[in-house]
BAVEX-893845 format. One line per field, with one value per residue: residue number from 1; residue in one letter; x, y, z of N, C-alpha, C in turn. Coordinates in nm, 3 decimals. Example, Ala and Ser with C-alpha at 12.3 -4.5 7.8 and 13.67 -1.06 7.14 Angstrom:
BAVEX-893845
num c(1; 2)
residu c(a; s)
n.c1 c(1.319; 1.285)
n.c2 c(-0.569; -0.225)
n.c3 c(0.780; 0.708)
ca.c1 c(1.230; 1.367)
ca.c2 c(-0.450; -0.106)
ca.c3 c(0.780; 0.714)
c.c1 c(1.320; 1.290)
c.c2 c(-0.330; 0.003)
c.c3 c(0.780; 0.787)
***
This chain:
BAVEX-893845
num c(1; 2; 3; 4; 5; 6; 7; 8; 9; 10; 11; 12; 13; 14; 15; 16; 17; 18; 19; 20; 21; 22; 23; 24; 25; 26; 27; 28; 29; 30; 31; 32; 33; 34; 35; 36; 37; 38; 39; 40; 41; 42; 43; 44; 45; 46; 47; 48; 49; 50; 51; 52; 53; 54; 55; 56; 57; 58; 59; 60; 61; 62; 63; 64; 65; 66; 67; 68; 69; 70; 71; 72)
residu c(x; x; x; x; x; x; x; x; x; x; x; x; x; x; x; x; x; x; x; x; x; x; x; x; x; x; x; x; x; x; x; x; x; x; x; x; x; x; x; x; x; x; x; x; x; x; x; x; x; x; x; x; x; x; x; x; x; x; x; x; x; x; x; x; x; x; x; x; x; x; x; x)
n.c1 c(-0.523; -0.807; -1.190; -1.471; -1.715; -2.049; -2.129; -1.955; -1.779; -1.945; -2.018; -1.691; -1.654; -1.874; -1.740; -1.566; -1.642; -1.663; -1.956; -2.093; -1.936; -1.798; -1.677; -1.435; -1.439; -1.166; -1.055; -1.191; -1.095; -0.840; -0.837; -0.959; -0.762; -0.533; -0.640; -0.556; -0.632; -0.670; -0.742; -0.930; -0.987; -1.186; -1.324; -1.418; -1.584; -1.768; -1.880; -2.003; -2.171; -2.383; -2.462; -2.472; -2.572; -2.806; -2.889; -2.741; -2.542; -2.563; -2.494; -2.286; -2.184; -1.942; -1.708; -1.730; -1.629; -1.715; -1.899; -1.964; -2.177; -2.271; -2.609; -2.918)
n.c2 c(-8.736; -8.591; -8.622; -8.653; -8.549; -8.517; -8.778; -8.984; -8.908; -8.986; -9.289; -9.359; -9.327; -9.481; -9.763; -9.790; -9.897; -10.185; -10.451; -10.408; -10.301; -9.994; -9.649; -9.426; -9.051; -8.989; -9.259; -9.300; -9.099; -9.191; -9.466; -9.344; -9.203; -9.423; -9.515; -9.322; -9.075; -8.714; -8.562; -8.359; -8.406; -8.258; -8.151; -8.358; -8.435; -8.243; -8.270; -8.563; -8.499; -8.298; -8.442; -8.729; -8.852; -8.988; -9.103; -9.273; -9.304; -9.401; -9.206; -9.194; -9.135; -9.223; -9.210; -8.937; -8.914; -8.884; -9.202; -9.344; -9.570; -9.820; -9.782; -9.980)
n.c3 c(9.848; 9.752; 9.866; 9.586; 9.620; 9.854; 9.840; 9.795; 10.028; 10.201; 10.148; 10.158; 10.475; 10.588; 10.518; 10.650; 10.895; 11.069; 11.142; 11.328; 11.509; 11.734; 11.713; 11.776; 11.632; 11.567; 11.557; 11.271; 11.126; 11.097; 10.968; 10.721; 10.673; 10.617; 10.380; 10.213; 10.204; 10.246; 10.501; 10.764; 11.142; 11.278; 11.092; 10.987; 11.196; 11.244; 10.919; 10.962; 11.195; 11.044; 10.784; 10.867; 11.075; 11.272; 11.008; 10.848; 11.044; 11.438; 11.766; 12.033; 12.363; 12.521; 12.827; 12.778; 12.532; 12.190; 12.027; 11.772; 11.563; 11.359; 11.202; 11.258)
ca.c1 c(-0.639; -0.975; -1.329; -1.536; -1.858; -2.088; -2.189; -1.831; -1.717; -2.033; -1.921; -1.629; -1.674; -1.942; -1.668; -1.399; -1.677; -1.711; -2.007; -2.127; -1.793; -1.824; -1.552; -1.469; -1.434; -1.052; -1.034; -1.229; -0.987; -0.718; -0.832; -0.953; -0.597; -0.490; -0.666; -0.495; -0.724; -0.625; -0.897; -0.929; -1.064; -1.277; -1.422; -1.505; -1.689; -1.933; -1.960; -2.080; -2.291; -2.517; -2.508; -2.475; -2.571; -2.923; -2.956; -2.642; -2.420; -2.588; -2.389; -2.310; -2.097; -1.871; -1.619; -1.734; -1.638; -1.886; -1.916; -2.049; -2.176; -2.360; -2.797; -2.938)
ca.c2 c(-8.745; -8.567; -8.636; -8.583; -8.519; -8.573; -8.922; -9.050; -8.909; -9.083; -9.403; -9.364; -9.345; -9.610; -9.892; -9.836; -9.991; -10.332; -10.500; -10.387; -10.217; -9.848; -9.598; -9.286; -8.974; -8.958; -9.353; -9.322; -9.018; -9.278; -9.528; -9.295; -9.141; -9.494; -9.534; -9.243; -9.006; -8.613; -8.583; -8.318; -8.452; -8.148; -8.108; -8.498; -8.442; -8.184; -8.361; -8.671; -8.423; -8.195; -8.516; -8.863; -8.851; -9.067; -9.193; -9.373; -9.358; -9.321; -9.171; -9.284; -9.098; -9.278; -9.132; -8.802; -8.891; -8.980; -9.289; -9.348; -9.697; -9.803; -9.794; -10.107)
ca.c3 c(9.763; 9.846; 9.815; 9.485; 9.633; 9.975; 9.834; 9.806; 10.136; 10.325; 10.162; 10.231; 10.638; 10.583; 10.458; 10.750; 10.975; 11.019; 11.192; 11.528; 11.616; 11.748; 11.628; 11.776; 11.481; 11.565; 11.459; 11.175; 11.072; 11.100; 10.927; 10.619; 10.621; 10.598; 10.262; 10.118; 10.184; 10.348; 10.653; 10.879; 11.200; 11.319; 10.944; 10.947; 11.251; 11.153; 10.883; 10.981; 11.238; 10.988; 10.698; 10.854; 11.240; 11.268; 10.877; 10.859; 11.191; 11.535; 11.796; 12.186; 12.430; 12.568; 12.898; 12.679; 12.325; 12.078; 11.926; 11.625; 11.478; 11.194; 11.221; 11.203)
c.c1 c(-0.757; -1.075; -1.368; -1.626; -1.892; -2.110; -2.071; -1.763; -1.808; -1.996; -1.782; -1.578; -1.746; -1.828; -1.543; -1.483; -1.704; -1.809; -2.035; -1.999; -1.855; -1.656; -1.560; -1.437; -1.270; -0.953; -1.069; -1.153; -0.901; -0.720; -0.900; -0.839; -0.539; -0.507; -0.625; -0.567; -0.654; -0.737; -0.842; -1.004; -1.217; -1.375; -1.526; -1.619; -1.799; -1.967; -2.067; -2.197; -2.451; -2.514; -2.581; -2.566; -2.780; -2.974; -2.862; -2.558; -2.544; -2.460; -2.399; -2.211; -2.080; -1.733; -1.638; -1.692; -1.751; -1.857; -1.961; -2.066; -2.295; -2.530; -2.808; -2.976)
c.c2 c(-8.683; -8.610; -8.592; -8.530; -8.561; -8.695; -9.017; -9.000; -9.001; -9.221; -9.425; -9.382; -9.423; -9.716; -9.892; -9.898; -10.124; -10.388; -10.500; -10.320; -10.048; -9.793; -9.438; -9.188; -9.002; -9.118; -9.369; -9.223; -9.121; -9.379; -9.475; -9.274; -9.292; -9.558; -9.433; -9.115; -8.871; -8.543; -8.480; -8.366; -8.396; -8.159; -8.266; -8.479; -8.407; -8.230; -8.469; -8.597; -8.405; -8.353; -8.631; -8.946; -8.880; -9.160; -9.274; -9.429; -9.322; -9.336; -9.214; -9.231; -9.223; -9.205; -9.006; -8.775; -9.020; -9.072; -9.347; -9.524; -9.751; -9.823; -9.909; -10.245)
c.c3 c(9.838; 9.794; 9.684; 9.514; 9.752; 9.948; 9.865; 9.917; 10.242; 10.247; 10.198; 10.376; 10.643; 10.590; 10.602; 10.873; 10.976; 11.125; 11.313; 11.592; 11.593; 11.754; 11.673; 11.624; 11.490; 11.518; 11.377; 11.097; 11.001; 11.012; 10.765; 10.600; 10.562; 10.420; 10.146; 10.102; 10.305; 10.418; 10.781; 11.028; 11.266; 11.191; 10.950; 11.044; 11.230; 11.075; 10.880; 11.129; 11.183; 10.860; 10.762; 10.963; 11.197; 11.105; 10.896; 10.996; 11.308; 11.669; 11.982; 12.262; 12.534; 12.689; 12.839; 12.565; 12.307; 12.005; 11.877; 11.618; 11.356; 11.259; 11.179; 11.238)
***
């Protein structure tokens, strides 16, 4: 299944977080795929880059991956 639109892919990555947990992109892949959804991991990133990166998610390197968690 793919996306309809940018609104329903940023909810989408919104809902697989839950509450103060941080998520690298390559688990949040994982756990979209899990909902039935076909997710490149590279594409999600930029994504959530040029859309999501300071309104919704901010981001936190970690050992040198980034991870994301909700603003707030």
């Amino acid at each position: 299944m793919k996306f309809g639109n940018t609104a329903r892919k940023v909810n989408a990555i919104l809902d697989v977080f839950r509450h103060g947990e941080k998520l690298s992109g390559r688990e949040i892949v994982e756990r979209i795929r899990r909902r039935g959804y076909s997710v490149n991991e590279g594409n999600l990133n930029m994504f959530i880059y040029y859309n999501m990166l300071y309104k919704y998610l901010q981001k936190e390197q970690i050992k040198g991956v980034n991870h994301y968690s909700l603003v707030g």
